[in-house]
C-alpha positions as CSV (number, residue, x, y, z in Angstrom):
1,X,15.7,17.5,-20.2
2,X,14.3,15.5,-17.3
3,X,14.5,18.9,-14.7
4,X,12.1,20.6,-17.6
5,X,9.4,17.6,-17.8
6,X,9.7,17.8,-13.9
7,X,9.8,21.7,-13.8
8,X,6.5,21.4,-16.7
9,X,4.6,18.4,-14.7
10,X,5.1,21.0,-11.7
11,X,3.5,24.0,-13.2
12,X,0.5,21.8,-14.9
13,X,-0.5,20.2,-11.9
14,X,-0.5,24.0,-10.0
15,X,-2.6,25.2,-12.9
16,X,-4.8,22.2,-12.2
17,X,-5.1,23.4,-8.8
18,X,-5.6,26.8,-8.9
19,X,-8.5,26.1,-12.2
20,X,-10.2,23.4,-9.8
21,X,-10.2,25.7,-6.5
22,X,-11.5,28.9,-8.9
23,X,-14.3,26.9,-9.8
24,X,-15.1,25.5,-6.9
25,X,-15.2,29.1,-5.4
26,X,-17.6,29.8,-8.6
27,X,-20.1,26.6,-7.6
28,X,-20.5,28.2,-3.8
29,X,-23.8,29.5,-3.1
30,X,-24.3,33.4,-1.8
31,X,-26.0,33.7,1.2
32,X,-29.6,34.8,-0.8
33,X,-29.0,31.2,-2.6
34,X,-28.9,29.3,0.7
35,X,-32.2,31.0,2.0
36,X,-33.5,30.0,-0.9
37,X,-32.3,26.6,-0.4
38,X,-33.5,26.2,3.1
39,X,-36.7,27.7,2.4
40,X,-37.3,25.4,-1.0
41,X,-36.4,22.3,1.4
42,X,-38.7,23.2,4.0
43,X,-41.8,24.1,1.8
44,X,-40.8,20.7,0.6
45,X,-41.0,19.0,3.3
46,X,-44.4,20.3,4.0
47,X,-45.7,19.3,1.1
48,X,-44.9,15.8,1.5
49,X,-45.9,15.8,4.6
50,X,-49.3,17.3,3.8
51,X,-49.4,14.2,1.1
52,X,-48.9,11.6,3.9
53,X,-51.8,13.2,6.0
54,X,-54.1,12.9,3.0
55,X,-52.8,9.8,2.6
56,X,-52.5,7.6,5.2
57,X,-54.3,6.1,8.0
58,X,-51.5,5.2,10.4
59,X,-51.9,6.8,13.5
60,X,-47.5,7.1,13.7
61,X,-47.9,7.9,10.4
62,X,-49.9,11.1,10.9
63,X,-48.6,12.2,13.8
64,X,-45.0,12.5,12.6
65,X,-46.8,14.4,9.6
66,X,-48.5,17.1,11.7
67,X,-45.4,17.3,13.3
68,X,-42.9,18.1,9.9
69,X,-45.6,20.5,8.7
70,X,-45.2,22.3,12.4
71,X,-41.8,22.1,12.4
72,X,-40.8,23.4,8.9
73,X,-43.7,25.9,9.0
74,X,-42.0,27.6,12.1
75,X,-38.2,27.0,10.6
76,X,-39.5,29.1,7.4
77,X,-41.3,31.7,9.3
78,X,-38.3,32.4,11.0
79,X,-36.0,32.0,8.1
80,X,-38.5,34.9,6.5
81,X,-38.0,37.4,9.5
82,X,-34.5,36.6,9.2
83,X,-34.1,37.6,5.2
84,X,-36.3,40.7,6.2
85,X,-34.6,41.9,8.6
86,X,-31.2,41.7,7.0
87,X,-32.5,43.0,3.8
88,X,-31.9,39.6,1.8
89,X,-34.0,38.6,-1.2
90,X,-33.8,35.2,-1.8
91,X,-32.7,33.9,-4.5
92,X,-33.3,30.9,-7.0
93,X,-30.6,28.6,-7.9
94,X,-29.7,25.6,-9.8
95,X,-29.7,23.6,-6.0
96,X,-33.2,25.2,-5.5
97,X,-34.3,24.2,-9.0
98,X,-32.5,20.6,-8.9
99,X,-34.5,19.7,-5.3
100,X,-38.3,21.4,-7.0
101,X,-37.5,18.9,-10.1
102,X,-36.8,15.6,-8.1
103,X,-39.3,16.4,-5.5
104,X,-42.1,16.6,-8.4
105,X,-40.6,13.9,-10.3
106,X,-40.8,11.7,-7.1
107,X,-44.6,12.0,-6.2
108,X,-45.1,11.7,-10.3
109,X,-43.7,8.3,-10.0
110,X,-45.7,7.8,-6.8
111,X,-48.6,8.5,-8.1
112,X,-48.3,6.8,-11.1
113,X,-47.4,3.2,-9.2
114,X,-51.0,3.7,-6.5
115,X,-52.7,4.3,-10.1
116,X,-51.3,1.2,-11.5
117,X,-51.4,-0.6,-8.2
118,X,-55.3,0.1,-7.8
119,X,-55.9,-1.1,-11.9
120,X,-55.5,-4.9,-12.1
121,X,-53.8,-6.2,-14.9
122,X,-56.1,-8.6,-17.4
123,X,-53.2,-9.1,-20.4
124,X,-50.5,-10.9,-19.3
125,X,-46.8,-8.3,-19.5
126,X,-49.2,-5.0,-19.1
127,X,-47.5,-3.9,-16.0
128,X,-43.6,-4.3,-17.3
129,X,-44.9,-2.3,-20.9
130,X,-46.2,0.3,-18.7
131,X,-43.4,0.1,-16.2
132,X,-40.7,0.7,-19.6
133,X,-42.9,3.6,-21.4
134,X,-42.8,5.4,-17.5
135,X,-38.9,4.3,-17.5
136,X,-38.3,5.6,-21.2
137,X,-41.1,9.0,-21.5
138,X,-39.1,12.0,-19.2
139,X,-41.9,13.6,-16.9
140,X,-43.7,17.0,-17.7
141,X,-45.4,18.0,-14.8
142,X,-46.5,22.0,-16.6
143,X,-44.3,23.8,-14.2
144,X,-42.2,26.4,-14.6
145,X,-39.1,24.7,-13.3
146,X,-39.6,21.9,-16.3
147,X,-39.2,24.6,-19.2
């Protein structure tokens, strides 16, 4: 009896296996996913980069700025002539989709603190009422990746 609870705890745990490295096999990304990926990050990046230019008056600041929008700008230039020339069309992904969402959601909340931050509070609690209904309200920016 013991052998067969051995012989069963055996087999389960392979099945285990094998079901957790056939989905992980599932979860990889092609390679017209991770140019989409790269490409998503980048244009990212130089969007927040282009924030911080219109945004700030630190010299540092704006220098590292121009710098990320140079940089990525090139990187995704040539990660363009790359796809081409292999005949890759990127494609969209949940990764893709994941990093557009908490990028947007992230300069949402951003921008919702400078508003606050610039309005000065006359009734006494405003900021933590507005602080819960931004907490407890999900964002909806109108863009396609929040349907």
């Amino acid at each position: 009896m013991q052998k067969i609870l051995v012989i069963a705890a055996f087999l389960a745990a392979s099945l285990l296996t094998m079901a957790a490295s056939a989905a992980e096999q599932a979860a990889k990304p092609t390679d017209p996913q991770i140019a989409h990926i790269v490409y998503t990050a980048n244009l990212l990046d130089i969007e927040a980069a282009k924030q911080a230019l219109q945004k700030s008056k630190n010299d540092g600041v704006r220098t590292f700025a121009q710098q990320m929008v140079g940089d990525h700008t090139t990187v995704n230039n040539q990660a363009l002539a790359l796809v081409k020339k292999l005949n890759v069309k990127p494609e969209d992904n949940p990764t893709s989709q994941r990093a557009q969402r908490h990028a947007h959601s992230e300069r949402a909340e951003r921008r919702a603190q400078s508003v606050a931050a610039e309005r000065p509070s006359v009734i006494p609690g405003a900021p933590k009422a507005r602080r819960a209904a931004r907490q407890s309200a999900p964002i909806r920016l109108g863009l396609a990746i929040d349907a």
